[in-house]
N, CA, C and O atoms as a Tripos MOL2 file, in Angstrom:
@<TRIPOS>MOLECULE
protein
  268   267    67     0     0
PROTEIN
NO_CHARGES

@<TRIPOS>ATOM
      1 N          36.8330  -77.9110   -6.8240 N.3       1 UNK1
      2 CA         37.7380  -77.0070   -7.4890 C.3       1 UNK1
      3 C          37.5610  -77.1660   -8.9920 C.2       1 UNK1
      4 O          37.5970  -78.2610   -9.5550 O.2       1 UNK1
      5 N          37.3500  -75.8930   -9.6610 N.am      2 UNK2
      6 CA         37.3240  -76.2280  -11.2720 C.3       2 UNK2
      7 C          38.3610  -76.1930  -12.0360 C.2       2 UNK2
      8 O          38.3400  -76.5150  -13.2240 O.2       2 UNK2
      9 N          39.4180  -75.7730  -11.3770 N.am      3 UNK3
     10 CA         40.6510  -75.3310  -12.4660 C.3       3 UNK3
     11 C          40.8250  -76.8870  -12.4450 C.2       3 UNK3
     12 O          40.2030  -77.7790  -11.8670 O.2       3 UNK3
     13 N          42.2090  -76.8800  -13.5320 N.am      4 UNK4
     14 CA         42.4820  -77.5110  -14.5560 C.3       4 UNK4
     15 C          43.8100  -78.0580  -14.3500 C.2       4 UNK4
     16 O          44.6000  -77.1480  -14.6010 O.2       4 UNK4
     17 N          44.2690  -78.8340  -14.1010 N.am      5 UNK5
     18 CA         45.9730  -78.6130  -13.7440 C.3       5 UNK5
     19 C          46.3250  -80.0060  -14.5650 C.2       5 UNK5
     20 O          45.7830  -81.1100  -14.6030 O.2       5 UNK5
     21 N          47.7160  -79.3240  -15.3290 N.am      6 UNK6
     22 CA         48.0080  -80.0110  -16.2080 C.3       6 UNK6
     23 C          49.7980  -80.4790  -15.7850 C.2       6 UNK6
     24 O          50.7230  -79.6670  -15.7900 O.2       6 UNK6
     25 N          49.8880  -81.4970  -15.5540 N.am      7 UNK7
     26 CA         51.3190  -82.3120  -15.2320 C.3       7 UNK7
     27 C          52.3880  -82.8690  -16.2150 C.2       7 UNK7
     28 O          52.6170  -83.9740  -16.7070 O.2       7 UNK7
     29 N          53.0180  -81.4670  -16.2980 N.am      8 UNK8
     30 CA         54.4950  -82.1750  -16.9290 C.3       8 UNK8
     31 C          55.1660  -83.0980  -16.9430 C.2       8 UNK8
     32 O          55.5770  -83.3530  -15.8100 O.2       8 UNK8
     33 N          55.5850  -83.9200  -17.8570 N.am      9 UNK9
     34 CA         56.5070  -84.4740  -17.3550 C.3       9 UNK9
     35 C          57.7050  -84.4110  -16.5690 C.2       9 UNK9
     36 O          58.5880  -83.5800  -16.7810 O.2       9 UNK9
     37 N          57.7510  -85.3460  -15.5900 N.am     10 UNK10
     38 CA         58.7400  -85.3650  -14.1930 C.3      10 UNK10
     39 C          58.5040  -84.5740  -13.1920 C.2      10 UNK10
     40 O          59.1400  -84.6330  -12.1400 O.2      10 UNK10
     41 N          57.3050  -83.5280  -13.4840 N.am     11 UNK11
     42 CA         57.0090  -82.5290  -12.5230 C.3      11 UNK11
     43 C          55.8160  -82.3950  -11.9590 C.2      11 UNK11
     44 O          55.0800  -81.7280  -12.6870 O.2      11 UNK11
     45 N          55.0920  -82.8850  -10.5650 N.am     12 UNK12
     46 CA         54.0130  -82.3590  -10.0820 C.3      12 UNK12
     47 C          54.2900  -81.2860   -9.3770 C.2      12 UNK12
     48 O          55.4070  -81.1560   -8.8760 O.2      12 UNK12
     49 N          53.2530  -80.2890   -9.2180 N.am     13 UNK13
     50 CA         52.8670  -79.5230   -8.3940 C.3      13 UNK13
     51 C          51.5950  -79.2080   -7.5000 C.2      13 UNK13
     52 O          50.4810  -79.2690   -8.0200 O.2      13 UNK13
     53 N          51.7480  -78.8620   -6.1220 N.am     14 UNK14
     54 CA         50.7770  -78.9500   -5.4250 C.3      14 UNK14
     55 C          50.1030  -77.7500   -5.0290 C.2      14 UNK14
     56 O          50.5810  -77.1660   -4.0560 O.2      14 UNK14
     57 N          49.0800  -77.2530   -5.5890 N.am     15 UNK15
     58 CA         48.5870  -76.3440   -5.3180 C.3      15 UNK15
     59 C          48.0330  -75.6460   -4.2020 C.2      15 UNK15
     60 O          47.2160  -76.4050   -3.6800 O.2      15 UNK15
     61 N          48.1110  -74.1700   -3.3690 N.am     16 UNK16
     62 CA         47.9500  -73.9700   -2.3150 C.3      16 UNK16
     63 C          49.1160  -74.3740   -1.6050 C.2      16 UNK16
     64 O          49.7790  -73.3460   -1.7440 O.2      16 UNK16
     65 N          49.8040  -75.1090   -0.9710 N.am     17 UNK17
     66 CA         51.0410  -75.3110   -0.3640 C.3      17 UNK17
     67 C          52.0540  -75.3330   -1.1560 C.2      17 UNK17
     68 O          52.0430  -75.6380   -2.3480 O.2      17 UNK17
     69 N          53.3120  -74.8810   -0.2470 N.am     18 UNK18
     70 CA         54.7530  -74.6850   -0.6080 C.3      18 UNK18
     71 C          55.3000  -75.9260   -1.1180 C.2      18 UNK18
     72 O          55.7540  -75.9810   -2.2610 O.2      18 UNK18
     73 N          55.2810  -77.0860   -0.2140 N.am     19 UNK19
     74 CA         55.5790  -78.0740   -0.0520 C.3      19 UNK19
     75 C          57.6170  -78.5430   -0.5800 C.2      19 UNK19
     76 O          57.9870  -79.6390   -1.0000 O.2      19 UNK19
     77 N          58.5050  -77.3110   -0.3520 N.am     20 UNK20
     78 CA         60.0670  -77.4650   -0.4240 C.3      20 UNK20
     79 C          59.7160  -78.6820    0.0770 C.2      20 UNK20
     80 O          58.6900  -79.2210    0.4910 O.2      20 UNK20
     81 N          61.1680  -79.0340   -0.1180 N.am     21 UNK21
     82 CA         62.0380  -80.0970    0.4950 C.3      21 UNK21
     83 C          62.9060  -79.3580    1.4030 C.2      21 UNK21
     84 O          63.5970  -78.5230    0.8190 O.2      21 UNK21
     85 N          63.0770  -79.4290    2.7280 N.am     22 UNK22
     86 CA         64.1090  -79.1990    3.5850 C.3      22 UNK22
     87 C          65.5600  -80.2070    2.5930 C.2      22 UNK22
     88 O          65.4140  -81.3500    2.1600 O.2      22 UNK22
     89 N          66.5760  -79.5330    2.4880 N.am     23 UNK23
     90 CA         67.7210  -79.9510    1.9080 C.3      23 UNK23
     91 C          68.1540  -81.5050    3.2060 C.2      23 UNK23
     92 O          67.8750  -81.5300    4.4050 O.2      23 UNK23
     93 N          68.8100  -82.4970    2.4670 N.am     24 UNK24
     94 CA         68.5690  -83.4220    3.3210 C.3      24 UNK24
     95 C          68.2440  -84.1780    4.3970 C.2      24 UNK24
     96 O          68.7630  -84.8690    5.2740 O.2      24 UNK24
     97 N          66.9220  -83.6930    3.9060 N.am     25 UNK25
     98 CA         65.8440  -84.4120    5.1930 C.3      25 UNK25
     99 C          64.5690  -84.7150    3.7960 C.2      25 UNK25
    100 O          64.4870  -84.2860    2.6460 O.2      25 UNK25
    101 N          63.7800  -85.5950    4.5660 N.am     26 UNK26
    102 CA         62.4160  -85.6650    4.3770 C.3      26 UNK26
    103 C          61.3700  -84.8360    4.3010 C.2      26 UNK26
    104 O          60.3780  -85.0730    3.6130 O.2      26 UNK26
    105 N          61.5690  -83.5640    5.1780 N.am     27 UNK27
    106 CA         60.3060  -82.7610    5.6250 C.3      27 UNK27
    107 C          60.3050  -81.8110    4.3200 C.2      27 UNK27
    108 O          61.1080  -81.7550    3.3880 O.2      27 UNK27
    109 N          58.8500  -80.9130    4.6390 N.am     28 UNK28
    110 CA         58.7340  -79.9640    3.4290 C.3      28 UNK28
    111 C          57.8160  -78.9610    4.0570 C.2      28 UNK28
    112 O          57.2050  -79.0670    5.1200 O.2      28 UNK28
    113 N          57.8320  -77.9910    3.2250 N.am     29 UNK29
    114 CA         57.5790  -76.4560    3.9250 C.3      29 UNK29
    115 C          55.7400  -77.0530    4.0560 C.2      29 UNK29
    116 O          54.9920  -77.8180    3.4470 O.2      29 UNK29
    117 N          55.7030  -76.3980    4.9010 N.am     30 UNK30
    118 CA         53.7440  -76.8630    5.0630 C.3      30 UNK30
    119 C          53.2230  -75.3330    5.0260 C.2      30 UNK30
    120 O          52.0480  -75.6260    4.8060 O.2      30 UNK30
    121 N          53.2160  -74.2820    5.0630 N.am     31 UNK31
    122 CA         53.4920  -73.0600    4.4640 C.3      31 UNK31
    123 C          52.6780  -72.8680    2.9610 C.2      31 UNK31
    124 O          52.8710  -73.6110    1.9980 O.2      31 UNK31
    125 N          51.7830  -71.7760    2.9750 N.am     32 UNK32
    126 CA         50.5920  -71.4750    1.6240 C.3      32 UNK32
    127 C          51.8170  -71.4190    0.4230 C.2      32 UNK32
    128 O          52.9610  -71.2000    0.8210 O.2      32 UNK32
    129 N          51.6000  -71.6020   -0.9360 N.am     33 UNK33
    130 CA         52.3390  -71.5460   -1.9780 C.3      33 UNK33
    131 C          52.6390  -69.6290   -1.6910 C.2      33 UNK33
    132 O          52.0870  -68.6970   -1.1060 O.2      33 UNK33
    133 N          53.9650  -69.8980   -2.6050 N.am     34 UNK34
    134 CA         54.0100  -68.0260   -2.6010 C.3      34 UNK34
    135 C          54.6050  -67.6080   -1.4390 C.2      34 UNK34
    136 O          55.2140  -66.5530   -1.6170 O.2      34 UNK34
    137 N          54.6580  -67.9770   -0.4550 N.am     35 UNK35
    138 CA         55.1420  -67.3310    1.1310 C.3      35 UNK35
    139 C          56.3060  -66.6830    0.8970 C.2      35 UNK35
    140 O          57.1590  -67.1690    0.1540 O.2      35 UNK35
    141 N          56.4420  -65.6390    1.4450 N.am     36 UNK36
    142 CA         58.1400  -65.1570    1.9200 C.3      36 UNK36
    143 C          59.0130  -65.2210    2.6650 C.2      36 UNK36
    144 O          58.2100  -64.9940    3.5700 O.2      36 UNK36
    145 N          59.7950  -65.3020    3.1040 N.am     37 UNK37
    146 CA         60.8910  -65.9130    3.7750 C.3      37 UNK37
    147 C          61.1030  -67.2560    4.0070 C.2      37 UNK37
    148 O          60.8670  -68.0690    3.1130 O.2      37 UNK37
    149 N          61.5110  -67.5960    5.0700 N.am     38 UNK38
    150 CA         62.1730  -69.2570    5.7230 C.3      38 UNK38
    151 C          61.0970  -69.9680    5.0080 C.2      38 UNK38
    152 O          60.0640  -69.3310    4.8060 O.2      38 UNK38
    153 N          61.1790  -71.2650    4.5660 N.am     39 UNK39
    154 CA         60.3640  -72.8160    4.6690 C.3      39 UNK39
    155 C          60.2540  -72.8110    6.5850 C.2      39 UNK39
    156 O          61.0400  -72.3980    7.4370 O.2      39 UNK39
    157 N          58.8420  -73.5020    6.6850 N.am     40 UNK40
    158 CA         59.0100  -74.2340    7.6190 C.3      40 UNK40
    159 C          57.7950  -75.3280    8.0230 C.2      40 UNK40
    160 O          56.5700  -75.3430    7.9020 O.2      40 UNK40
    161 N          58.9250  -76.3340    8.6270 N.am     41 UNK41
    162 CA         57.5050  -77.4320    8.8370 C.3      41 UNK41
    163 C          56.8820  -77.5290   10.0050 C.2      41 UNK41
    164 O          57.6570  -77.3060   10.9360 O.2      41 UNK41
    165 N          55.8330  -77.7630   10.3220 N.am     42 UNK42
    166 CA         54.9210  -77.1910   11.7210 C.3      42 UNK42
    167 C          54.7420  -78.0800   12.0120 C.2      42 UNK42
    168 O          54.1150  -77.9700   13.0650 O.2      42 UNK42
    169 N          54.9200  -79.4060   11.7000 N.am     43 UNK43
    170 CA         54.9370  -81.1010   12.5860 C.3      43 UNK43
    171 C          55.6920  -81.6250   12.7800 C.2      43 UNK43
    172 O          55.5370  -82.8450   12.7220 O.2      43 UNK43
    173 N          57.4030  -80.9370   13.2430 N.am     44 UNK44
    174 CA         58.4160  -81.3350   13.6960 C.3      44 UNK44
    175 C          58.8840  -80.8760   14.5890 C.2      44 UNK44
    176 O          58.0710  -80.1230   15.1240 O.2      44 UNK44
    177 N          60.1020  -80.9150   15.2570 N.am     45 UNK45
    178 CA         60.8410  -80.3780   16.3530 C.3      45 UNK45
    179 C          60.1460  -80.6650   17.5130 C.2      45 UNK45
    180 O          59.1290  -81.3540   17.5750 O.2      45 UNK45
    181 N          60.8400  -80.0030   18.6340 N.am     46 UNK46
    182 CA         60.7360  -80.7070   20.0410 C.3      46 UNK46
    183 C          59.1940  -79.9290   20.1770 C.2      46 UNK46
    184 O          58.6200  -79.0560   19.5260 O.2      46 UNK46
    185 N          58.8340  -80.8180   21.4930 N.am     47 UNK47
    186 CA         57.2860  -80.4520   21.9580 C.3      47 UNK47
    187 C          57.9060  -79.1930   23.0440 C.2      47 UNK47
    188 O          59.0100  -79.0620   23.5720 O.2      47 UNK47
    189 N          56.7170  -78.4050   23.0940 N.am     48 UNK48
    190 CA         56.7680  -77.2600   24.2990 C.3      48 UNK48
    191 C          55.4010  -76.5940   24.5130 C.2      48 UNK48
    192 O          54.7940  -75.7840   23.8140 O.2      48 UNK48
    193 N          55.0070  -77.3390   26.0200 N.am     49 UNK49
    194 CA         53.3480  -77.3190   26.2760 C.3      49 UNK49
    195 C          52.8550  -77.7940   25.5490 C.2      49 UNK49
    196 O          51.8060  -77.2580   25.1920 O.2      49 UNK49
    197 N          53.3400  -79.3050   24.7430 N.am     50 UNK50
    198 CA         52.1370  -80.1300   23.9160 C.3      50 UNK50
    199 C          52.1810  -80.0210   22.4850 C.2      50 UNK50
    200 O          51.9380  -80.9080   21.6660 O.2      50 UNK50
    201 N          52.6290  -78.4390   22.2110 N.am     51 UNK51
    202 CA         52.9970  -78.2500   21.0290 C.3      51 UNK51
    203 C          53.9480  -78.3630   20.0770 C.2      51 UNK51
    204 O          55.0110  -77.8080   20.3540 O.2      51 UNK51
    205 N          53.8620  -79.0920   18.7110 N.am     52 UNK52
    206 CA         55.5490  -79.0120   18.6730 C.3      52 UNK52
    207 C          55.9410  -77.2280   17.8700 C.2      52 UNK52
    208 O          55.0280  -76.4050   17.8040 O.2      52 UNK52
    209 N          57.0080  -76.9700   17.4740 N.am     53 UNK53
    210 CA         57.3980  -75.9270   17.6890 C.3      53 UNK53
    211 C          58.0980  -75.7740   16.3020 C.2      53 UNK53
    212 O          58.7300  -74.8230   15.8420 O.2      53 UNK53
    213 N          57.8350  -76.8340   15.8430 N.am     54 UNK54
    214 CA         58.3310  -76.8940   14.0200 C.3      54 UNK54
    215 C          59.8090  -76.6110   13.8840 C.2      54 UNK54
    216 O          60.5250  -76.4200   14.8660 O.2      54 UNK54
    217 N          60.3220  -76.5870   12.4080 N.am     55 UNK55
    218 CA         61.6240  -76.4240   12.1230 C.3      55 UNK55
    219 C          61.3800  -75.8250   10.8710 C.2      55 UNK55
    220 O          60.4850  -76.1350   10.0850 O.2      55 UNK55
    221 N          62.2870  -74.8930   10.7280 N.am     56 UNK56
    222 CA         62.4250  -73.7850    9.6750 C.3      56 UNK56
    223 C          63.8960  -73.8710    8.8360 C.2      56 UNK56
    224 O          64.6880  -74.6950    9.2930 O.2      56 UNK56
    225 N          64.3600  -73.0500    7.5790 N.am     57 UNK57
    226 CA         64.9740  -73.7570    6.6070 C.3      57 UNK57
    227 C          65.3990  -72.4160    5.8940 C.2      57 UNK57
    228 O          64.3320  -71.9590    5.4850 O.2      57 UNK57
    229 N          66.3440  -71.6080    5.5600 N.am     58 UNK58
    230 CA         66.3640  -70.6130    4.1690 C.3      58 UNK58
    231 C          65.9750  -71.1570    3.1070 C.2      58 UNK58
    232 O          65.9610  -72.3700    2.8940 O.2      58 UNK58
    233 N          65.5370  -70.0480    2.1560 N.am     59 UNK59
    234 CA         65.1150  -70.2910    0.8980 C.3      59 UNK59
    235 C          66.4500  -70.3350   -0.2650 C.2      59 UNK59
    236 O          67.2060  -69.4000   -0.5300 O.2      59 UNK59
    237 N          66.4610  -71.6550   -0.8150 N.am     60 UNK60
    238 CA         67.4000  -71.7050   -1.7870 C.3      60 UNK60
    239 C          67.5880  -70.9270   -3.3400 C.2      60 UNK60
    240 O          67.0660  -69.8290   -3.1450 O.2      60 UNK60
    241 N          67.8860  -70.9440   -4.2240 N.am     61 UNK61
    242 CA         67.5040  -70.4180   -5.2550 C.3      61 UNK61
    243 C          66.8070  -71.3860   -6.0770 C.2      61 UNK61
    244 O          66.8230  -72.5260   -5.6120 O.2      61 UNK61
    245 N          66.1380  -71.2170   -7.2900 N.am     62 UNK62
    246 CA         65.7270  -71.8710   -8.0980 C.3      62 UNK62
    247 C          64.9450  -73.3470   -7.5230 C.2      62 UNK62
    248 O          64.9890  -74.2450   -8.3640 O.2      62 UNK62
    249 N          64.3880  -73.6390   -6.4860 N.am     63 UNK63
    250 CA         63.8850  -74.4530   -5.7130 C.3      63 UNK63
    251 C          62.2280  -74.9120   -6.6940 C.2      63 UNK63
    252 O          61.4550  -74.1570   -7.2840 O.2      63 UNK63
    253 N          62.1760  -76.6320   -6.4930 N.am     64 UNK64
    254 CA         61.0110  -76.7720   -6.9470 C.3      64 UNK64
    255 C          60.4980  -77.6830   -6.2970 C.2      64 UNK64
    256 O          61.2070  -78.4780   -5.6790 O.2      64 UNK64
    257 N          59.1190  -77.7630   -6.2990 N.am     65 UNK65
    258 CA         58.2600  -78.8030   -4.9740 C.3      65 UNK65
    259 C          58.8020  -80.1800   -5.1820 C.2      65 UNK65
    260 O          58.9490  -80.9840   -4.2620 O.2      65 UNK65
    261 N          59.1230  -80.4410   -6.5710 N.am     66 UNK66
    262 CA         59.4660  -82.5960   -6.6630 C.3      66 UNK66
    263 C          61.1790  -82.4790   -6.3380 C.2      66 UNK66
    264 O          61.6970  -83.5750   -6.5520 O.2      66 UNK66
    265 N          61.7870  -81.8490   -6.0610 N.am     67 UNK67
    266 CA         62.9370  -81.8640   -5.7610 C.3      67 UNK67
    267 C          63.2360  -83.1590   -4.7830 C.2      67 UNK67
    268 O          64.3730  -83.3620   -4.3570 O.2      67 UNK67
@<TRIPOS>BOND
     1     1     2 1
     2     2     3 1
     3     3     4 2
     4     3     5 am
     5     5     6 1
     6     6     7 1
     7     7     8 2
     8     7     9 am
     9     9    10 1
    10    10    11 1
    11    11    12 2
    12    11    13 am
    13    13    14 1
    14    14    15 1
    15    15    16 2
    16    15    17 am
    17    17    18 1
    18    18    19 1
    19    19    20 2
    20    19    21 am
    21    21    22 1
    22    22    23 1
    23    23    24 2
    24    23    25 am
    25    25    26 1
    26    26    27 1
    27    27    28 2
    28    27    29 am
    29    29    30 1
    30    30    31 1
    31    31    32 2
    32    31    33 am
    33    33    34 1
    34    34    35 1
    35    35    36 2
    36    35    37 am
    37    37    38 1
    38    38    39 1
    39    39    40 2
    40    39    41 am
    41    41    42 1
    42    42    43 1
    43    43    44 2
    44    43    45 am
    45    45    46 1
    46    46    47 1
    47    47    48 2
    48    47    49 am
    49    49    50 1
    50    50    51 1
    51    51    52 2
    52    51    53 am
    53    53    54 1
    54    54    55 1
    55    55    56 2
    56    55    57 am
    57    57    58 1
    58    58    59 1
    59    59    60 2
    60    59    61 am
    61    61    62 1
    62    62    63 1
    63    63    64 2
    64    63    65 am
    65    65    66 1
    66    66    67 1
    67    67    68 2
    68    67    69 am
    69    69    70 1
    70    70    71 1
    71    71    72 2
    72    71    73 am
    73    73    74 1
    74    74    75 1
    75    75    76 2
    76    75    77 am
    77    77    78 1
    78    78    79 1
    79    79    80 2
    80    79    81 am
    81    81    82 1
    82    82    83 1
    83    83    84 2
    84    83    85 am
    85    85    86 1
    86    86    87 1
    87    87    88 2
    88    87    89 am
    89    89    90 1
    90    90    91 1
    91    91    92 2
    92    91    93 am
    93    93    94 1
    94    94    95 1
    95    95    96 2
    96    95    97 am
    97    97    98 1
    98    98    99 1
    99    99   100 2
   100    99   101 am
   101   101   102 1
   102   102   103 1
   103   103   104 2
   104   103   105 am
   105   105   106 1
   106   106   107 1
   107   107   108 2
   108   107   109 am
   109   109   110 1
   110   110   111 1
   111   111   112 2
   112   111   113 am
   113   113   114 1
   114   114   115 1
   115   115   116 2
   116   115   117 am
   117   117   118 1
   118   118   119 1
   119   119   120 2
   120   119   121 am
   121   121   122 1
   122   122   123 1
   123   123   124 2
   124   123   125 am
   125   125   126 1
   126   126   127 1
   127   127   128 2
   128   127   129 am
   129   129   130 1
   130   130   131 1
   131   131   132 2
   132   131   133 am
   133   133   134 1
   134   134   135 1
   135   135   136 2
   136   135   137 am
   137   137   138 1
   138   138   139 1
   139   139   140 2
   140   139   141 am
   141   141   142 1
   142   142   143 1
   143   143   144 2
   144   143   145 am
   145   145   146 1
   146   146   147 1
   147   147   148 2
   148   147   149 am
   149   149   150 1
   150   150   151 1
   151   151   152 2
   152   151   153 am
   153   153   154 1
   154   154   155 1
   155   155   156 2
   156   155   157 am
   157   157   158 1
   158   158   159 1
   159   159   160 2
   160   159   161 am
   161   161   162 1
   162   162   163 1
   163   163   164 2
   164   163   165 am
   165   165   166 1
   166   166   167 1
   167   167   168 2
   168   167   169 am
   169   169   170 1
   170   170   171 1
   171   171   172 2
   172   171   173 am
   173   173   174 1
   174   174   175 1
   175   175   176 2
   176   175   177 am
   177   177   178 1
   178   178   179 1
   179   179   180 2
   180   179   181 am
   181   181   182 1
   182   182   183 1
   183   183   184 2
   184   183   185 am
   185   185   186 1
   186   186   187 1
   187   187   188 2
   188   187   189 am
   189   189   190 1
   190   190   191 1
   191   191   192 2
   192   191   193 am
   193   193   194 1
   194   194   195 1
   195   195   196 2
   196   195   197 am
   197   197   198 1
   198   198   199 1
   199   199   200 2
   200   199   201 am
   201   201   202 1
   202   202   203 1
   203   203   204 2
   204   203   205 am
   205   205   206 1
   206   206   207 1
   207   207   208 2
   208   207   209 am
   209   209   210 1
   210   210   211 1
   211   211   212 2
   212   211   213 am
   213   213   214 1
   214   214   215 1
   215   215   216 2
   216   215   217 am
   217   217   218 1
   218   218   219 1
   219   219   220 2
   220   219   221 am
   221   221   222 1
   222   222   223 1
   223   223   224 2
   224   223   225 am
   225   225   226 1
   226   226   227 1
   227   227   228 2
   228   227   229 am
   229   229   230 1
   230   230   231 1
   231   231   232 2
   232   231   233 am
   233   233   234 1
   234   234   235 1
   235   235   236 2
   236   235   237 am
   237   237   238 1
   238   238   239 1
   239   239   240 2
   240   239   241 am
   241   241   242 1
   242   242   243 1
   243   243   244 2
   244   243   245 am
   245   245   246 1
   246   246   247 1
   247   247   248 2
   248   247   249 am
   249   249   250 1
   250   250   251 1
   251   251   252 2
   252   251   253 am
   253   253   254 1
   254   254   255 1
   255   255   256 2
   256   255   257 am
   257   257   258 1
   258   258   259 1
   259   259   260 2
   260   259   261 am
   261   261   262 1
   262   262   263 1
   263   263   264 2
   264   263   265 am
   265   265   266 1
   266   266   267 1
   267   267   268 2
@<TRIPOS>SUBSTRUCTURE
     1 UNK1         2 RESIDUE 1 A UNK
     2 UNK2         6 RESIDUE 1 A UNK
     3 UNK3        10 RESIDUE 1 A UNK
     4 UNK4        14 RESIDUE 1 A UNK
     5 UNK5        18 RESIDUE 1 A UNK
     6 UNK6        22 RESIDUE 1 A UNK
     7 UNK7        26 RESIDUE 1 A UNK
     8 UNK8        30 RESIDUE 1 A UNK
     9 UNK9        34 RESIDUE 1 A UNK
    10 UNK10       38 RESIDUE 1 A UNK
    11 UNK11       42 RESIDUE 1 A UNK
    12 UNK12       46 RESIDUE 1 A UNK
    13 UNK13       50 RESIDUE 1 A UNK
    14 UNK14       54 RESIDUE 1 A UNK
    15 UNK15       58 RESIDUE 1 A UNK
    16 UNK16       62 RESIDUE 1 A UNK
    17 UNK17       66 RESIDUE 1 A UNK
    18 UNK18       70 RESIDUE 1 A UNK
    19 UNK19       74 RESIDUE 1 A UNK
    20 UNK20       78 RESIDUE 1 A UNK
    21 UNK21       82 RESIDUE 1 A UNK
    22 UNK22       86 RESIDUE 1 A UNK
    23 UNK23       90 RESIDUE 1 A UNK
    24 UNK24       94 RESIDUE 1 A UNK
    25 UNK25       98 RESIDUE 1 A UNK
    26 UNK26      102 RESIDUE 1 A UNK
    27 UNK27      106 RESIDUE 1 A UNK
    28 UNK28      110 RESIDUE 1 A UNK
    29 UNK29      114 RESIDUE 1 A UNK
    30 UNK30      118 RESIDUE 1 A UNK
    31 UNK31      122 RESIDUE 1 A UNK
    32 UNK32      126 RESIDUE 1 A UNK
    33 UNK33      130 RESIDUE 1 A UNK
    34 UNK34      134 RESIDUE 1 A UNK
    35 UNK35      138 RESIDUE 1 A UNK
    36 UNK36      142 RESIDUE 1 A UNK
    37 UNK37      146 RESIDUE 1 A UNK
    38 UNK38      150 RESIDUE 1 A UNK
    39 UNK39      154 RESIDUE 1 A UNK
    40 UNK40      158 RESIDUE 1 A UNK
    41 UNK41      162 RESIDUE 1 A UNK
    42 UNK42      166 RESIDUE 1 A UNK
    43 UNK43      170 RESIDUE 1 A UNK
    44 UNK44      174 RESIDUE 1 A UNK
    45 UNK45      178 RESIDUE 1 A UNK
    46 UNK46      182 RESIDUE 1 A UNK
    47 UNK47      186 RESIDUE 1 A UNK
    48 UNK48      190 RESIDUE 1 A UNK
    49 UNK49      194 RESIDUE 1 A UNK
    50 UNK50      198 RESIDUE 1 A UNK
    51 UNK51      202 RESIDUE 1 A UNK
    52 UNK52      206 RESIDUE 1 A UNK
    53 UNK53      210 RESIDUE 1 A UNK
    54 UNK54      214 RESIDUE 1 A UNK
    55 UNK55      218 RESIDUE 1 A UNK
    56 UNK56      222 RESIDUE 1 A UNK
    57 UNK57      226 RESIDUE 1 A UNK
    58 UNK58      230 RESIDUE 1 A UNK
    59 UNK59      234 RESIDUE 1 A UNK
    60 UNK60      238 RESIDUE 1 A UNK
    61 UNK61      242 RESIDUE 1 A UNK
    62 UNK62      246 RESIDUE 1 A UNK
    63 UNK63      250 RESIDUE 1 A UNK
    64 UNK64      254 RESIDUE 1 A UNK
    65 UNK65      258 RESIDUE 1 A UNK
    66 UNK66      262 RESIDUE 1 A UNK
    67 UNK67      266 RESIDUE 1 A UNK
């Protein structure tokens, strides 16, 4: 990758992924940067046929990835 990414202080960002914070929890949106609607994480929640089945989240306002 050639770009350039320059880190504020107190603030990283991860490029290509969403990466929210689900509001108190651990998890974070696994979801391309930019997406519309719900957060959601695709390596949680119950299994069904092997798969798990993820957990999803509304979008807050003013939301940032180091939250």
């Amino acid at each position: 990758m050639s770009a350039r990414w320059e880190t504020l202080q107190g603030h990283v960002e991860i490029p290509g992924i969403c990466f929210i914070r689900q509001p108190e929890s651990t998890l974070r949106c696994t979801l391309s940067a930019g997406h519309y609607g719900e957060h959601r994480h695709f390596y949680s929640g119950e299994l069904r046929d092997g798969v798990r089945v993820g957990t999803s989240w509304p979008r807050r306002g003013s939301e940032k990835q180091a939250d």
